[in-house]
Residue frames as a rotation matrix with the C-alpha (Angstrom) as fourth column:
UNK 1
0.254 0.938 0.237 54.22
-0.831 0.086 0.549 101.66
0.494 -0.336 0.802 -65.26
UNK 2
0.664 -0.038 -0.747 55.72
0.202 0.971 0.130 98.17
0.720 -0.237 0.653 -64.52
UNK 3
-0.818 -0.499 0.288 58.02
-0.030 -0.462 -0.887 100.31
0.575 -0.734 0.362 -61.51
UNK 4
-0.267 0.556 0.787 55.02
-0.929 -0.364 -0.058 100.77
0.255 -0.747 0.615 -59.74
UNK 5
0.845 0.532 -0.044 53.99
-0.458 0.765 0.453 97.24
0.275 -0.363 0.890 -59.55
UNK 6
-0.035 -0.994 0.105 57.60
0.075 -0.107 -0.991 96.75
0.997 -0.026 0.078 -58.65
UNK 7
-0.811 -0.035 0.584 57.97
-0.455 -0.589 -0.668 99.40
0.367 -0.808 0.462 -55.52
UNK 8
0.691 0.604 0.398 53.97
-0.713 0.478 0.513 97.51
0.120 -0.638 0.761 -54.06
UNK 9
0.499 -0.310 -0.809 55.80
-0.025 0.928 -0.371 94.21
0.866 0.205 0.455 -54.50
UNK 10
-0.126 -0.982 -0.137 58.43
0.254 0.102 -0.962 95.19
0.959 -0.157 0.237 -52.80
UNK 11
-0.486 0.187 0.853 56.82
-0.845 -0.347 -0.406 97.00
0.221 -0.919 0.327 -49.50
UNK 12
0.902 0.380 0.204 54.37
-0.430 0.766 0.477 93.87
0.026 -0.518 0.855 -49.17
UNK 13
0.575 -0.305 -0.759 57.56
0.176 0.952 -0.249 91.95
0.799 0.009 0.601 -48.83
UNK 14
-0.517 -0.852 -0.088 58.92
0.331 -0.105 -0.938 93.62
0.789 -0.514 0.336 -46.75
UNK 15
-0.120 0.851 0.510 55.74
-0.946 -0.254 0.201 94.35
0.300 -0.459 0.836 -44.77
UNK 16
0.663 0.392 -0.637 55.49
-0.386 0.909 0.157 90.45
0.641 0.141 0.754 -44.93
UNK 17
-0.181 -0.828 -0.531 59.27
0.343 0.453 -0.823 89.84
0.922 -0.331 0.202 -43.81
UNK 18
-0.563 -0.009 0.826 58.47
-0.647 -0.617 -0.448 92.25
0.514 -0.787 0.342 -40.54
UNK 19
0.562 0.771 0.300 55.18
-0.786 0.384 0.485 90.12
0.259 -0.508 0.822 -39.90
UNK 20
0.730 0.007 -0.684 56.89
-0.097 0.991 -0.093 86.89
0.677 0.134 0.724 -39.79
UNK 21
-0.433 -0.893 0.126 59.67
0.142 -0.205 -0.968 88.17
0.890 -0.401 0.215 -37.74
UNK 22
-0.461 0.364 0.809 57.04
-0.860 -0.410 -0.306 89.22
0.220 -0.837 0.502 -35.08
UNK 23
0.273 0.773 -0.572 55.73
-0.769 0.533 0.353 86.06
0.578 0.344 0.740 -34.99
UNK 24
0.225 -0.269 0.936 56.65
-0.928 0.234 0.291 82.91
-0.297 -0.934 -0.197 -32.39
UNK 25
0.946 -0.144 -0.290 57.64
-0.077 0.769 -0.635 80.45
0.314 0.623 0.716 -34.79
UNK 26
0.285 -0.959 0.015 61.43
0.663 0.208 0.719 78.70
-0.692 -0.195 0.695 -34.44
UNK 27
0.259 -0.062 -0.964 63.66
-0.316 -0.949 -0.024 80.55
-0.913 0.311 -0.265 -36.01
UNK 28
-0.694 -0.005 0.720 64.45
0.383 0.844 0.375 77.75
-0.610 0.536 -0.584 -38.56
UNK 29
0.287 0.921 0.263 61.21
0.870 -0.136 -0.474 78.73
-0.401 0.365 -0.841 -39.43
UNK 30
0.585 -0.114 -0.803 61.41
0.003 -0.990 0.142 82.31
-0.811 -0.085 -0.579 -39.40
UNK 31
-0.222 -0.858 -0.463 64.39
-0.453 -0.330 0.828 82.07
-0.863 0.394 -0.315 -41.77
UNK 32
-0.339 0.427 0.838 62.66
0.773 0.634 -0.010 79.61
-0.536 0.644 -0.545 -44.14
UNK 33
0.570 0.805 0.165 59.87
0.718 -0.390 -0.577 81.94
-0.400 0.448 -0.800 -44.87
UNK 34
0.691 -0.177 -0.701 61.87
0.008 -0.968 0.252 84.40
-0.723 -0.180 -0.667 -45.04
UNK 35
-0.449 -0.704 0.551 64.09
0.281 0.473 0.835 82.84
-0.848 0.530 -0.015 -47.78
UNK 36
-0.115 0.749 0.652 61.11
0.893 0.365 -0.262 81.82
-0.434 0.553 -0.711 -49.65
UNK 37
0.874 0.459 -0.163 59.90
0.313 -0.786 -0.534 85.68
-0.373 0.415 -0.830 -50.19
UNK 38
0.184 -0.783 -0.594 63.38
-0.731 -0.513 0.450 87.58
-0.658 0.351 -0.667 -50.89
UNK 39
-0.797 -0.601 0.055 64.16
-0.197 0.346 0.917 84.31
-0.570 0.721 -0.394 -53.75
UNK 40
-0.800 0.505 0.323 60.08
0.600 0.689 0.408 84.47
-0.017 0.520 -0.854 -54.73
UNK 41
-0.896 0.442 0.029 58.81
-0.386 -0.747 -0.541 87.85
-0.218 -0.496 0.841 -53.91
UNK 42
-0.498 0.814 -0.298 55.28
-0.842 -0.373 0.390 87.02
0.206 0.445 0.871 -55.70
UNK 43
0.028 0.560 -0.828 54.81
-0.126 0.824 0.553 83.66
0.992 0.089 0.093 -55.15
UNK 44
-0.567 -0.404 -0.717 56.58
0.659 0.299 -0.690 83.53
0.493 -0.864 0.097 -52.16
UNK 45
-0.880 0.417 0.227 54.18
-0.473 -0.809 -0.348 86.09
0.039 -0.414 0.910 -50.97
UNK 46
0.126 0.971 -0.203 51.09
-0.813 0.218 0.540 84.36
0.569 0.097 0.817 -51.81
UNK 47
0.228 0.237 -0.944 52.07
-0.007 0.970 0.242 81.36
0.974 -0.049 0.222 -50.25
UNK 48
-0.915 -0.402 0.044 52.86
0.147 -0.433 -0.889 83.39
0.376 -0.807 0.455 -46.90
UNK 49
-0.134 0.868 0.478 49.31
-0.950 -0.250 0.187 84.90
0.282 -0.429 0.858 -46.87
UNK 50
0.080 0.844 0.531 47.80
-0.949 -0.099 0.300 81.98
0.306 -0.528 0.792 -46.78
UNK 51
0.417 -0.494 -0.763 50.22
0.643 0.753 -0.136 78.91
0.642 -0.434 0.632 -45.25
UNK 52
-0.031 -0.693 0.720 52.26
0.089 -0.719 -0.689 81.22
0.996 0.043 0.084 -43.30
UNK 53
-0.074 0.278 -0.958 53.06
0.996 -0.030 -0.085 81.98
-0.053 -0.960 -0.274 -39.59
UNK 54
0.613 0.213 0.760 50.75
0.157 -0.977 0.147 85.05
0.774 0.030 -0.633 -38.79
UNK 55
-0.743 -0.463 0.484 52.57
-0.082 -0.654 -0.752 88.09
0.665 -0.598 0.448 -36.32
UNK 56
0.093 0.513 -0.853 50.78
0.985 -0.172 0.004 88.57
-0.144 -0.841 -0.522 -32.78
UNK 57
-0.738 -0.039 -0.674 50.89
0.211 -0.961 -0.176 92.23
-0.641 -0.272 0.718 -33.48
UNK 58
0.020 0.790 0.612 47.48
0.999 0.001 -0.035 93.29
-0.028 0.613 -0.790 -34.79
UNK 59
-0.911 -0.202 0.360 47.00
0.266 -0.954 0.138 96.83
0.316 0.222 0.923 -36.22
């Protein structure tokens, strides 16, 4: 059971890393955040949602 919360984890981060890449921040930036999640997947996720630079690509 703890795989499955796993495998979500893991697509929002990487759902997360994409957004931030699409995003117009420096890349400085960019590479921060992008630290942050891949050495904090969970936290470092929450604190993307809602500090974070959002993506200009809306669904």
């Amino acid at each position: 059971m703890g795989w499955i919360f796993s495998v979500i984890i893991f697509v929002l981060d990487v759902w997360a890393i994409a957004q931030i890449i699409n995003t117009n921040a420096s890349n400085k930036s960019k590479i921060l955040w992008i630290l942050l999640i891949v050495i904090l997947p969970v936290v470092g996720l929450i604190i993307w949602y809602f500090a974070g630079p959002k993506s200009n690509v809306r669904l």
